[in-house]
N, C-alpha and C positions, 0 to 999 in steps of 0.2 A: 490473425496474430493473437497468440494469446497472452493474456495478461496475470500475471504472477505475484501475490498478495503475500506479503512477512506476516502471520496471524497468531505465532505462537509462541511469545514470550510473555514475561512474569509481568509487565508493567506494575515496578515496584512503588515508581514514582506516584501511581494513581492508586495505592492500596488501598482507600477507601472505597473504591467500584474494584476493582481487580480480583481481591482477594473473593468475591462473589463469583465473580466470569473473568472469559480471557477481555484482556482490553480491546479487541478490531470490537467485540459484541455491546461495550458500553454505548448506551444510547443519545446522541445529541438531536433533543426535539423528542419522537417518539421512534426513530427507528437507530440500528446499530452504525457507530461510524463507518463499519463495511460495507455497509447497507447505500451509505452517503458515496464513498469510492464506488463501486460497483457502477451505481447509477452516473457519476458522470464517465465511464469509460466506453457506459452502454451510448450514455449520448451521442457520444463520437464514430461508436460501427462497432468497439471493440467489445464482444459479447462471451466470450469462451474465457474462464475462470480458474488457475488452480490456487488453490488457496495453501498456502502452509502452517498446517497449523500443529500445536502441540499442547502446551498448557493448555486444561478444559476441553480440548479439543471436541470432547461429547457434545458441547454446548451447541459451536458452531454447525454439528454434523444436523442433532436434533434441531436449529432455527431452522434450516433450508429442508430438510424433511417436512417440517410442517407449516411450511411458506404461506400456502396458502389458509392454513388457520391463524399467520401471526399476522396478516394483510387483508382477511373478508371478513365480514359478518357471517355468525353462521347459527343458525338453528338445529339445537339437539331435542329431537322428538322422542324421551323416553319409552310413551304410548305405543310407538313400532319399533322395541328394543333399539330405541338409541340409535335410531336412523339420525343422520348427520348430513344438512344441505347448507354449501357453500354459497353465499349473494354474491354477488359482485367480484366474483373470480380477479383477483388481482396477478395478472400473467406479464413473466419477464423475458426475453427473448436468449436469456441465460443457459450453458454450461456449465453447471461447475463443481469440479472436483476437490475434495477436501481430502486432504493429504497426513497424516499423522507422521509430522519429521522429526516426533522424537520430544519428549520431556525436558530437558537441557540441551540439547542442541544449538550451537549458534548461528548467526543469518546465514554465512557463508554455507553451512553443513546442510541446511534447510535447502536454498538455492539447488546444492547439489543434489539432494535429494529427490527431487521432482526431474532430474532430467528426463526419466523415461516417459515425461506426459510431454514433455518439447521436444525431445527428439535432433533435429537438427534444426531446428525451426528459429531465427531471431524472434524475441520475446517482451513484453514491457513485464518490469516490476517496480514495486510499492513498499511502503510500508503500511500497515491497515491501523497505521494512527494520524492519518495526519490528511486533512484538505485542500485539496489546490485546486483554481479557477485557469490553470492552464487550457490551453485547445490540443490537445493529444496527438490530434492529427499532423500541425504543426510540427510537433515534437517528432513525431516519426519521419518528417520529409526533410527534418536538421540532421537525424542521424542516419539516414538513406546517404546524403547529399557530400556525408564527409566523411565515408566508410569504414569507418574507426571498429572497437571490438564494443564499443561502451559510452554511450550518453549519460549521463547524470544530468537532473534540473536543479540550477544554483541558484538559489534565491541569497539576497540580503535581508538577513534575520540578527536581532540582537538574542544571542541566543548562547545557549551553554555549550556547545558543541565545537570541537574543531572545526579550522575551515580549510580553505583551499585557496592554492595562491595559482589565478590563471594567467595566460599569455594574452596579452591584446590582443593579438593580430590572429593567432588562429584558432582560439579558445579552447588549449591544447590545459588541461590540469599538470602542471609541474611538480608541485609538491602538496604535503598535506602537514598540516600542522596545528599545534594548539593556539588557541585562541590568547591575545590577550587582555586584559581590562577593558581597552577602547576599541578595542574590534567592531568593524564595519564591513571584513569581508566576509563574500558569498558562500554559504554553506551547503553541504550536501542534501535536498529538501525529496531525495528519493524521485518516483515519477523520471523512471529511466528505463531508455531503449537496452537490451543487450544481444548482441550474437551468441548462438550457441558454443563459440569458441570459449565463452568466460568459464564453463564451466573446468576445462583445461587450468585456469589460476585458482581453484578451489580441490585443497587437500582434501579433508572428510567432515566431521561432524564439530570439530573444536574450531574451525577456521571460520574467523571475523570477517564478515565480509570487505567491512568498512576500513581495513587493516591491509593487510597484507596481501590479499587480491586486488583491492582498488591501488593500492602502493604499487605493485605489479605493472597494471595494467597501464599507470603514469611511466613510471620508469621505462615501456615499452613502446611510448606514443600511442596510447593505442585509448585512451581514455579521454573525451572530451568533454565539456560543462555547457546548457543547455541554459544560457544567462536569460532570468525571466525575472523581470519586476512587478508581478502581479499577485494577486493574491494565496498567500499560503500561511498554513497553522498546522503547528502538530497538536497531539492532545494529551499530554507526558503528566500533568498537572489535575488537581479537583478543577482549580483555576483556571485553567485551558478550557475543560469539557464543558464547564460553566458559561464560558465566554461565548463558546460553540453553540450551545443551547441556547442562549441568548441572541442569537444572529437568528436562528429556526428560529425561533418562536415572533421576530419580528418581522419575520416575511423577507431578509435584507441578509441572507447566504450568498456570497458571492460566487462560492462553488456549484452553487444548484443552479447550472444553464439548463436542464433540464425542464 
């Protein structure tokens, strides 16, 4: 199954790293927040990658080109015209294709864009801002298990974002709304199953995914919510990525099962 990474918007919110690289490439600790996603999805079996990217997109093409000079020690021997020997090979059992979906394109148009690497194949997708200490696996035997077109993971977050109002009984998403002051409920935290049908609720490059697709796919039964109380962060903020770096550096990432 492969796994499907949002990599290519402005993160206006994080201008002071942004305006440098795309945001999935800021780094919390010493490697890219992609870098953090990537590794726990490998943890799990899921190793085949497309990534959607656009903003900088060079960026993320040129890090995985030179993978292994951004992760070994290496020795440049001028003396034999700059002969170049690699230590400590740091080798990942990765796939992965980097997709240029376009300069302004929005999620939904991104999504569509890559169908010809999915094909007909159910999919997971991400956002490449944000961490979670889910089990994947898990997540893929919830959306096996109640055949829907669409999983979504809902965490409770005090957070800026609309939320989503679910059904007890068979945690079917009913509607989607703005948030208000006191909000407590379970928001959209990304780290979602999809069947190849989603791509059917997605017009072309202006369509929000979070909008009118996922509205869609409620209004059709066909979207369900993935209720996980564990740990998740996105990284929209300096504040965010700081707080991120701060868990790296303390040994104490809840997302690094790895």
């Amino acid at each position: 199954m492969k796994v499907v990474i949002l990599a290519g918007g402005f993160g206006t919110r994080i201008s002071e790293e942004s305006h440098l690289r795309p945001k999935p490439m800021i780094k919390i600790g010493n490697k890219p927040i992609l870098w953090h996603i990537m590794k726990e999805y490998s943890y799990y079996g899921f190793n085949e990658f497309v990534i959607c990217a656009g903003y900088k997109q060079d960026m993320i093409k040129e890090w995985f080109a030179n993978y292994y000079l951004h992760n070994s020690d290496v020795t440049f021997d001028f003396s034999k015209g700059n002969e170049m020997t690699v230590h400590n090979n740091v080798a990942e059992p990765w796939k992965v294709t980097v997709v240029d979906t376009g300069y302004n394109t929005m999620t939904g148009g991104r999504i569509k864009r890559i169908k010809p690497y999915i094909g007909d194949e159910t999919f997971l997708m991400t956002y490449g801002d944000g961490v979670c200490d889910i089990n994947i696996k898990e997540l893929v035997k919830f959306h096996e298990a109640h055949g829907k077109i669409a999983t979504l993971t809902a965490v409770n977050e005090e957070q800026r974002f609309g939320v989503l109002d679910i059904e007890k009984d068979s945690d079917k998403i009913v509607a989607f709304r703005e948030k208000s002051a006191s909000d407590r409920s379970r928001i959209n935290a990304g780290y979602m199953v999809l069947n190849s049908r989603v791509f059917d609720y997605i017009e072309g490059d202006s369509t929000v995914f979070e909008k009118e697709p996922l509205q869609r796919l409620s209004a059709d039964g066909e979207l369900v919510a993935y209720k996980y109380d564990g740990f998740w962060q996105c990284m929209d903020t300096l504040r965010e990525q700081e707080a991120l770096a701060a868990m790296v550096e303390s040994g104490k990432a809840p997302w690094m099962v790895w």
